[in-house]
C-alpha positions in Angstrom: 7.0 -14.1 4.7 4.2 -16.4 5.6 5.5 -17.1 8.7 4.6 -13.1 9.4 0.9 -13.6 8.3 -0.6 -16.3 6.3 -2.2 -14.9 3.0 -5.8 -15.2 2.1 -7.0 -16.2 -1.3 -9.5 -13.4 -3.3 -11.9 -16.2 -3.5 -11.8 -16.1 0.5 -12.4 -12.5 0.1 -15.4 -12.9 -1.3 -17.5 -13.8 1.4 -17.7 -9.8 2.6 -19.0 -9.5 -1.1 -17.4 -8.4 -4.2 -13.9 -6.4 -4.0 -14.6 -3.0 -5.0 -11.3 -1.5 -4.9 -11.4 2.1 -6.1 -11.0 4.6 -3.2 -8.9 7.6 -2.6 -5.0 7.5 -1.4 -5.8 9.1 1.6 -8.1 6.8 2.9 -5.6 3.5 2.6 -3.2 6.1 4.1 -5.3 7.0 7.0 -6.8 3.3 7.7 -2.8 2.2 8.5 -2.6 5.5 10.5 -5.7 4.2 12.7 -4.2 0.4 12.5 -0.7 2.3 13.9 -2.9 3.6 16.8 -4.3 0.6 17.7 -1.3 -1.2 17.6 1.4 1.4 19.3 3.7 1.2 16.1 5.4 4.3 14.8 4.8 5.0 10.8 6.6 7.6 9.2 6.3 9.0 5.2 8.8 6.2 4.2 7.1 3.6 5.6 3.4 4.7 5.0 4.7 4.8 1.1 5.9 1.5 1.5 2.5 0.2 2.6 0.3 1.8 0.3 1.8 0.2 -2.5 1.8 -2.8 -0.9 -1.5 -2.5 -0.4 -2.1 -1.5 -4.2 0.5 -4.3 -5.5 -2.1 -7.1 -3.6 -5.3 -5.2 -4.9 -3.9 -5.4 -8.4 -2.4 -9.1 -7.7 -5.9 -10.6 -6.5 -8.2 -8.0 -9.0 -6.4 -6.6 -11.6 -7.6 -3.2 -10.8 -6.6 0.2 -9.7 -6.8 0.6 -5.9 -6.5 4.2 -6.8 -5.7 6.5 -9.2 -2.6 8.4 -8.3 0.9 7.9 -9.7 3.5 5.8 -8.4 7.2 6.8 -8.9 10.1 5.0 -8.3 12.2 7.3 -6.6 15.4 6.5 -4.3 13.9 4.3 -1.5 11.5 2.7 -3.4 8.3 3.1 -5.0 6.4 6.5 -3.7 2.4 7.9 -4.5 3.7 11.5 -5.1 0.7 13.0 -3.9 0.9 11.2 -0.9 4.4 11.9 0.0 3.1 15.5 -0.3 0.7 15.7 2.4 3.1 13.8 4.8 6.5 15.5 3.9 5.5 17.7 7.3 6.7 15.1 8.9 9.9 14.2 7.7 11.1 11.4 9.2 9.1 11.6 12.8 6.0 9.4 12.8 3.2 10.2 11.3 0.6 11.0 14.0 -3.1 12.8 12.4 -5.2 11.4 9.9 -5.4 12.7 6.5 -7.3 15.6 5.8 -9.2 17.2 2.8 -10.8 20.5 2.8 -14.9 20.3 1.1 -15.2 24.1 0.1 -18.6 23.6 -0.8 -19.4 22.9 3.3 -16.7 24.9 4.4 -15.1 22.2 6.7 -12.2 19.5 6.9 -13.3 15.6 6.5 -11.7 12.7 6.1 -11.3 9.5 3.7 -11.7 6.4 5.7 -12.6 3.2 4.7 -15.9 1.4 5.7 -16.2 -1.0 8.4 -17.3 -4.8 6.9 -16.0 -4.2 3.4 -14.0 -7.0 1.8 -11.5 -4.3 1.1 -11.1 -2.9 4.7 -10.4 -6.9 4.9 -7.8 -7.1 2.5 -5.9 -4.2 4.1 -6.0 -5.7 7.6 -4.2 -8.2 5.7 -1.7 -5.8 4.5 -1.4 -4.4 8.0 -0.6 -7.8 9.3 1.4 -9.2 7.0 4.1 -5.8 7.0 3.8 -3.8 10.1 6.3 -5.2 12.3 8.9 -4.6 9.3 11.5 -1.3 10.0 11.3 1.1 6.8 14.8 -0.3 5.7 13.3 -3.8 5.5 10.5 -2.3 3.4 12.9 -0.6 0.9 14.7 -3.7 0.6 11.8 -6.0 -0.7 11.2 -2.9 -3.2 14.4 -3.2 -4.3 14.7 -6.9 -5.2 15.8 -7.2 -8.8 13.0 -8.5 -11.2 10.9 -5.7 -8.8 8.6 -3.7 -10.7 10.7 -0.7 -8.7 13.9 -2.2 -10.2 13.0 -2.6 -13.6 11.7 1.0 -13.8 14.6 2.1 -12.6 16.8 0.2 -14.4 14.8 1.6 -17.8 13.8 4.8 -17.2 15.7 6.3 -13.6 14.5 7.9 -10.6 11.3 9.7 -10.7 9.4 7.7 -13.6 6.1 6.0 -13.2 6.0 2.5 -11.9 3.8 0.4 -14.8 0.5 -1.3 -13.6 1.5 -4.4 -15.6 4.9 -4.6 -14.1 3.2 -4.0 -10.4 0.4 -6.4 -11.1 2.8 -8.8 -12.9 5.0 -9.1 -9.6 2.7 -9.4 -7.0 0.1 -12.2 -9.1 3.5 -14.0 -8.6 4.4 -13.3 -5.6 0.4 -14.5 -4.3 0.6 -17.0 -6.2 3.8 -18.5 -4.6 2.4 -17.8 -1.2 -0.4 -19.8 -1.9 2.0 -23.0 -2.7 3.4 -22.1 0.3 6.8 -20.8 -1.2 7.9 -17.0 -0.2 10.5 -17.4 -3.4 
C-alpha cells in the first residue's frame, strides 16, 4: 500500500510535539466525517469502523497506547467499536452524513468531539485518511480478514463478537509499520 500514501515514521511525528493519543471515539469518527466532506467521498458505518481501527491499530503501532477506550469486537466484517456502530446504525448502509453528537446535561445542549487543529495526532489521522480513503468497504474487510490478523486470530479463538486484544492489534500493525518503513507492504 505505499504506493496509496507513503508512511511517516513517529519520530517524524514529533515535530508537532509529543503524541498524546487518548481522545474519545467520536471525535476520530467525526474528523473522517469532516475529511469525507472535504474530499466528496461517501463513508458509511462499515467503512467508518474500518477506519477507526485503522486509525487505533497505527496509534498503538507507533505508541503503544490506547487511542481510546472503547471495545473492539470482531464481528462478521471485521473488527467493529460497538459503541460506535451504535450511534451510526441510523444509517445503515447509506453514507454517513452529520457529525457525531453528545448531549452535556449539565448545559443543556448538543456538542461535539473533534480533534484540534496542529496536534501531532490530527497529523497522524490525516495520514490514516490518506493512506485508506479511496479503498471500497469490501477492500477494507479484506485487509481485516488476512490470516495472522489480529481480527482472524480472535476469531479463530474465541468467534464472533469477542474482544480484539491490544497486544494482538499492536502486535500486527508495529509489523506492518515496520515493513513499510523498509519499503515492503508484505
Amino acid at each position: 500500500m505505499s504506493d496509496v500514501m507513503p508512511d511517516v515514521a513517529p519520530s517524524s511525528l514529533e515535530d508537532k510535539g509529543k503524541i498524546d493519543p487518548f481522545t474519545d471515539v467520536s471525535a476520530i469518527a467525526n474528523y473522517f466525517i469532516e475529511q469525507s466532506r472535504k474530499d466528496k467521498i461517501k463513508l458509511t458505518n462499515l467503512s467508518m469502523q474500518k477506519l477507526v481501527y485503522f486509525a487505533y491499530g497505527r496509534v498503538m503501532g507507533y505508541t503503544k497506547e490506547k487511542l481510546f477506550y472503547d471495545r473492539i469486537e470482531a464481528w462478521q466484517f471485521g473488527p467493529v467499536i460497538p459503541s460506535l456502530y451504535h450511534q451510526l446504525k441510523r444509517y445503515g448502509s447509506k453514507p454517513v452524513t452529520e457529525k457525531i453528537l453528545e448531549y452535556d446535561y449539565d448545559k443543556n445542549m448538543f456538542f461535539s468531539w473533534n480533534l484540534a487543529e496542529g496536534t501531532a495526532l490530527r497529523k497522524l489521522m490525516g495520514i490514516v485518511w490518506r493512506r485508506y480513503k479511496s479503498l471500497p468497504p469490501n477492500e477494507m474487510v479484506a485487509l481485516t480478514h488476512k490470516p495472522g490478523t489480529p481480527w482472524f486470530e480472535t476469531v479463530r479463538e474465541h468467534g464472533y463478537k469477542a474482544e480484539i486484544r491490544d497486544d494482538l492489534i499492536y502486535e500486527h500493525f508495529l509489523e506492518l509499520i515496520n515493513k513499510e518503513a523498509q519499503g515492503n507492504d508484505g
